[in-house]
N, C-alpha and C positions, 0 to 999 in steps of 0.2 A: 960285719956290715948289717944295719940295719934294714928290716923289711921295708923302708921309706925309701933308702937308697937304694934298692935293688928294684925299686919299682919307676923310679926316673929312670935308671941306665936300660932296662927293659924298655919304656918307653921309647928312649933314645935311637935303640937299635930299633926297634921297627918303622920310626920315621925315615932312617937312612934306607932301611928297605924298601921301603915306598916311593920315596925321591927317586931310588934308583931303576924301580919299573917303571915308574913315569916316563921317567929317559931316555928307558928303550923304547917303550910305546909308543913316543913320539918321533924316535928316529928309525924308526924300522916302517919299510914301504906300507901303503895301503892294499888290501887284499884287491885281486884284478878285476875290472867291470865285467860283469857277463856278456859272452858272447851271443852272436845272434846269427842264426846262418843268412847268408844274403838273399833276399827277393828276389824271384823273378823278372825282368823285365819284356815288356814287347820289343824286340829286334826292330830298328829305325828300315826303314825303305832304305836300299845304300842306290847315292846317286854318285857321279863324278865331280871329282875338287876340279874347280875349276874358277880361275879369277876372274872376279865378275867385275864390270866398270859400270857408270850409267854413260847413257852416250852422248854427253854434253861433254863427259871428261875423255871420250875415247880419242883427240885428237893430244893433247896432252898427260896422258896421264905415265906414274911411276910405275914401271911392274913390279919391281920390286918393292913398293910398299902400299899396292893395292892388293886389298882384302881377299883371302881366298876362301871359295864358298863350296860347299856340298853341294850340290840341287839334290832335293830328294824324289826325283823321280828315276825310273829305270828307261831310257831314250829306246825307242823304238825304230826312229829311220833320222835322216839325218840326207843334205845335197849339198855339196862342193859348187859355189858359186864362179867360183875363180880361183887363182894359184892362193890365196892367201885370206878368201872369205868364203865360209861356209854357216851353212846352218844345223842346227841338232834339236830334235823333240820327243816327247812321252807327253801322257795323260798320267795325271793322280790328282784321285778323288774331282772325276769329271773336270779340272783345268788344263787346257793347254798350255804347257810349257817350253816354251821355243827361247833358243838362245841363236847368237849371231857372232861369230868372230869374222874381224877385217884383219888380224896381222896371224895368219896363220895357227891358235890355238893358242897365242901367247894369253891375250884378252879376252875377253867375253859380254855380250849385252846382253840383258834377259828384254825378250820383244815380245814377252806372251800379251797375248790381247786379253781383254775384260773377262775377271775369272766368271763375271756371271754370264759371257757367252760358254753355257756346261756342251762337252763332248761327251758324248757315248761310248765311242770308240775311236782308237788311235786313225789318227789321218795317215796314209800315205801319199810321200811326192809323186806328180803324176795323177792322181787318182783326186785328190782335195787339197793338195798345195802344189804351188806352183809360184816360181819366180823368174824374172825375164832378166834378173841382175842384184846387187845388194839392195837398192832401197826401193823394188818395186817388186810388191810380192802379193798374193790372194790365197784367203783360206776358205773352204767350204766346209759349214758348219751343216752335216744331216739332218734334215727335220726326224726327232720322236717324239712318240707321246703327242701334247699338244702345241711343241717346238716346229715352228717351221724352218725352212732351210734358209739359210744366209749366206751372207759373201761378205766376206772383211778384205779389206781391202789396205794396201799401204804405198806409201810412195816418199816415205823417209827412211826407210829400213827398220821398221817396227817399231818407232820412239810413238806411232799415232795409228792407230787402225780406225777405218770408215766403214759402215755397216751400213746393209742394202739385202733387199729380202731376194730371194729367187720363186718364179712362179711354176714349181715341180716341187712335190714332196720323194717321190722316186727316187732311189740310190742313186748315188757318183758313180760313175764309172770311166767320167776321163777329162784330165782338164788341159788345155792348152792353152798358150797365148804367145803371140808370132811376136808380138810388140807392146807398151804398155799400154796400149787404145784398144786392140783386136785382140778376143780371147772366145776361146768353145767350151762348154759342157757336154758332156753325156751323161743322159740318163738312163736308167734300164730298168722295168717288171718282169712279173713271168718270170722270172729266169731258173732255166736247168743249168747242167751241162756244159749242154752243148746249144741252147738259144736264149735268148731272150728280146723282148719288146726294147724299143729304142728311141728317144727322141733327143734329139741335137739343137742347144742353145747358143745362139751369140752376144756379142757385147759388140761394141764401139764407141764404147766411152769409160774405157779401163774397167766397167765391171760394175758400174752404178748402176748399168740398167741391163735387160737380157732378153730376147726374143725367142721365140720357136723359130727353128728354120726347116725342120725335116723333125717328122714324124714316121713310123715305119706299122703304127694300124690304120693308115687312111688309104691304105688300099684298092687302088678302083681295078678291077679287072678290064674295063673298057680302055683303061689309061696306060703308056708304058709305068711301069714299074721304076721308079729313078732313083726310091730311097734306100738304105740301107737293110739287107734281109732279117728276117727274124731270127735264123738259121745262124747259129756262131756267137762265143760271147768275147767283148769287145777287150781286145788285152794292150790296145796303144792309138794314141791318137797324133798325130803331128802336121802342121801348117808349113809351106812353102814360107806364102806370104797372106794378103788378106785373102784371096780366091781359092789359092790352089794347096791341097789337104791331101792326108791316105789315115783310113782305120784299118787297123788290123782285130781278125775276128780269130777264138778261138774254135774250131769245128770237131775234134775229135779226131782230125784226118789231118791231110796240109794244111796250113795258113794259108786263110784267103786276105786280100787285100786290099780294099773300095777306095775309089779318087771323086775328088770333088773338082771343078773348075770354076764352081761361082761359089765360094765360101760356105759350104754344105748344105746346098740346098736341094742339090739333085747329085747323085752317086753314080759310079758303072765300077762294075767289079774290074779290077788292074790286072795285072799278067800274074797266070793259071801258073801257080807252081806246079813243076811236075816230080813225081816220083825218082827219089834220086836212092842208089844202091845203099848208103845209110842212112836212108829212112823207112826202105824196104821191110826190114822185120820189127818194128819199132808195134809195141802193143798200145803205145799211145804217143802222139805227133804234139811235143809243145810248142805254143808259139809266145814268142818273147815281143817285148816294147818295142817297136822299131824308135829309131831317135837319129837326127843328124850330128854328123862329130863337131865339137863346139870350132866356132871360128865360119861358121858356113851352113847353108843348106844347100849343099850342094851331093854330098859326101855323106854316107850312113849305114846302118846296120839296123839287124834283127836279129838275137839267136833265134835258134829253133832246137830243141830238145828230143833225144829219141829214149823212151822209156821202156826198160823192157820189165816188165812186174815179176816173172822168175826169179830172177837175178837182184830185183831191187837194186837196177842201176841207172842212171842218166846218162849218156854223151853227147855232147853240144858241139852244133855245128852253129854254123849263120848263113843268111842272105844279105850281101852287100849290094850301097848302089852308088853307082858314081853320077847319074845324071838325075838329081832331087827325086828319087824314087821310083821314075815312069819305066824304069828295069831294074832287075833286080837277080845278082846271078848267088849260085849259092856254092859257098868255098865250105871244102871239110879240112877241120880245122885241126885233124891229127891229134886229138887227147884222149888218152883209155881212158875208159868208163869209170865215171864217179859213183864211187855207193860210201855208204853211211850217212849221217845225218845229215853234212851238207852238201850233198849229190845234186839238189838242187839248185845251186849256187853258178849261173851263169857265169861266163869269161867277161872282162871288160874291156872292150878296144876304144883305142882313143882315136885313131884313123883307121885304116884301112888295112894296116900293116902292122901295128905296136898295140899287142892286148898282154894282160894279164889272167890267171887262172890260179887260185887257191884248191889247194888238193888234200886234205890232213894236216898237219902244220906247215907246207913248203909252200911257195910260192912259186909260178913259171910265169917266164917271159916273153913272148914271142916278137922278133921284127920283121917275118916274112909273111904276115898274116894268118900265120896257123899253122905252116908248112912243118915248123919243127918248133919246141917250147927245150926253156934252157930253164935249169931248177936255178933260183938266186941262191944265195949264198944263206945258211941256217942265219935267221935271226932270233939269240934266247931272249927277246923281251917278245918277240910273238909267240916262240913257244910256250913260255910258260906263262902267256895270257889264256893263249888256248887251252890248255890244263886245266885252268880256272874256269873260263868261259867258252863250252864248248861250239855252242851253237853258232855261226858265222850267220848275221842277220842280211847286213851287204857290203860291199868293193865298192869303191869307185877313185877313178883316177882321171882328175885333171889336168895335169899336163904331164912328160915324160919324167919328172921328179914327185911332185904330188900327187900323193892318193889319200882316202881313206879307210879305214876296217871296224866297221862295227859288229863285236862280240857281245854274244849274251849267254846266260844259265835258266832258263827260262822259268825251270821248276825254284828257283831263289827267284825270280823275279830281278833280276841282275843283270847289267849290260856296263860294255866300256868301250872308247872310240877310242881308235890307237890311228898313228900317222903318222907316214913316212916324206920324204922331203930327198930322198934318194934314189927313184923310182921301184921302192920295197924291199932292198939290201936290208935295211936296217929301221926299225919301227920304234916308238915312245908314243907314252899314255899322254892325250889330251886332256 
């Protein structure tokens, strides 16, 4: 063979070699991208799923293929309007956000008013909300800083809020309204304890406008005394009608109890509770909202709290009244003493005779007024909400099948409304 042809077939072979790692080169994977470990992120606020409508579609809309929403706020209180409307609210990042169901929790409206009315701090029902039915409801915004105090007002069920100032920059301390014309403020300074300053506003024209009626520093000593004392701080307020009222005052001792006969404009203290054998060793005397059971004011309640600080317990009694409050007799209500975190957590009665009591994860019944409580039957969707969300915020039950229970975890900043439709046998996450 000549050196010439030994140097094609030489070349020859190495083209074949070359062809042939190209081949693989090209058919063999690409080496893998590099990894990255994942970021951090900030944890979302967790609020409840909950299908929201607006409320032009709330009369027809699909549930099944309307939008289901987070809210990202954690709710803080919430009031059962009726068997099948209720309201639920939080603050975040100073907005109020109020939502509204008419069919039981199936729906939901968000009715929060103008986010640049900013909150400070969460309102409580009773105290700066207050609703006399679904679409007629009032918020009281606390004057801070250079914010003065307002009053929103509604009378569609939050599709429209009306703003109107109030002339007291003073704390809330108690709001009612008998009807949606006739409504009262309380305001309070000074305050310990066990007193604080007091002055009492009204409305008669759903809250557009609002008067002083009672003041408690214009004190003449020449004068009787008619207004409200300094001595006690104010834990409920409620109206008969436009005239006839009672405030319950916290004193450190018994609950006292003032009436009005002309729309609060002159007070006299109501009937002297007395010492009753459990409230004897009590290290401190709670006194609870009195309220009339819905359907009437005729018919009502107050608990009252016996606290003993050794023991870090609560047991809860009440004063009922059967005739609009002008007596008031006080029934014990046969439940051992609540301790742990939510020892606090008053009974709910719905008349006179049918309350409920949360005690650790059980629930009790009673239909004899308190005489004896029957544990309901284990529900595991409240137990193991409770697991999750220890803290029980509040009860409420409007009628012998509907209630509500709002749980929270305070330190996550976490809460969740659960609701029963059974009279508490059996619970599901709204």
């Amino acid at each position: 063979m000549t050196n010439k042809s030994a140097g094609y077939k030489a070349a020859a072979v190495l083209a074949v070699i070359l062809v042939f790692m190209l081949i693989a080169a090209c058919s063999s994977s690409p080496p893998p991208a590099p990894s990255f470990a994942p970021q951090p992120t900030e944890a979302p606020e967790e609020g409840q799923t909950i299908t929201l409508i607006t409320p032009p579609d709330a009369k027809n809309v699909d549930n099944e293929s309307a939008p289901k929403y987070q809210i990202q706020t954690r709710l803080t209180d919430f009031r059962l309007l009726n068997e099948s409307a209720g309201l639920a609210w939080g603050v975040t990042k100073n907005e109020l956000r109020m939502y509204m169901t008419r069919d039981n929790g199936s729906t939901w409206s968000n009715i929060s008013p103008s986010a640049n009315v900013q909150f400070m701090a969460n309102p409580v029902y009773g105290q700066e909300i207050f609703f006399t039915d679904p679409d007629n409801g009032w918020i009281i915004r606390s004057a801070f800083g250079l914010t003065e105090t307002v009053v929103l007002r509604t009378s569609d069920g939050g599709q429209h809020w009306k703003i109107s100032s109030f002339p007291d920059s003073n704390n809330i301390s108690s709001i009612y309204f008998y009807n949606t014309q006739h409504g009262w403020l309380m305001t309070s300074w000074d305050a310990s304890s066990t007193k604080e300053s007091k002055a009492l506003y009204a409305t008669g024209d759903g809250g557009a406008t609002w008067n002083m009626v009672m003041q408690n520093e214009q004190y003449n000593p020449s004068l009787p005394n008619t207004t409200l004392p300094m001595n006690g701080v104010t834990t409920g307020m409620i109206f008969r009608d436009a005239l006839r009222g009672f405030v319950t005052l916290q004193t450190g001792a018994l609950p006292k109890i003032y009436m009005t006969q002309d729309g609060g404009t002159t007070w006299i203290q109501g009937q002297d509770f007395l010492v009753n054998p459990q409230l004897a060793g009590c290290d401190r005397v709670i006194t609870g909202e009195p309220q009339f059971f819905a359907g009437g004011n005729t018919s009502g309640w107050m608990p009252v709290g016996c606290q003993k600080e050794k023991q870090e317990s609560i047991s809860y009694n009440g004063y009922f009244t059967a005739n609009g409050g002008m007596n008031w007799k006080f029934v014990s209500l046969n439940f051992r003493d609540q301790t742990g975190i939510n020892r606090h957590i008053a009974p709910d009665f719905l008349n006179a005779e049918t309350g409920w009591i949360i005690n650790d994860d059980r629930l009790y019944k009673t239909v004899n007024g308190g005489t004896t409580w029957t544990a309901l039957p284990t529900s595991s969707v409240l137990q193991s909400k409770l697991l999750e969300y220890p803290e029980i915020v509040k009860l409420q039950f409007i009628s012998r099948d509907v209630g509500w229970l709002l749980i929270q975890k305070e330190e996550d900043r976490r809460s969740i409304l659960l609701q029963t439709t059974n009279g508490g046998v059996s619970w599901r996450v709204l």
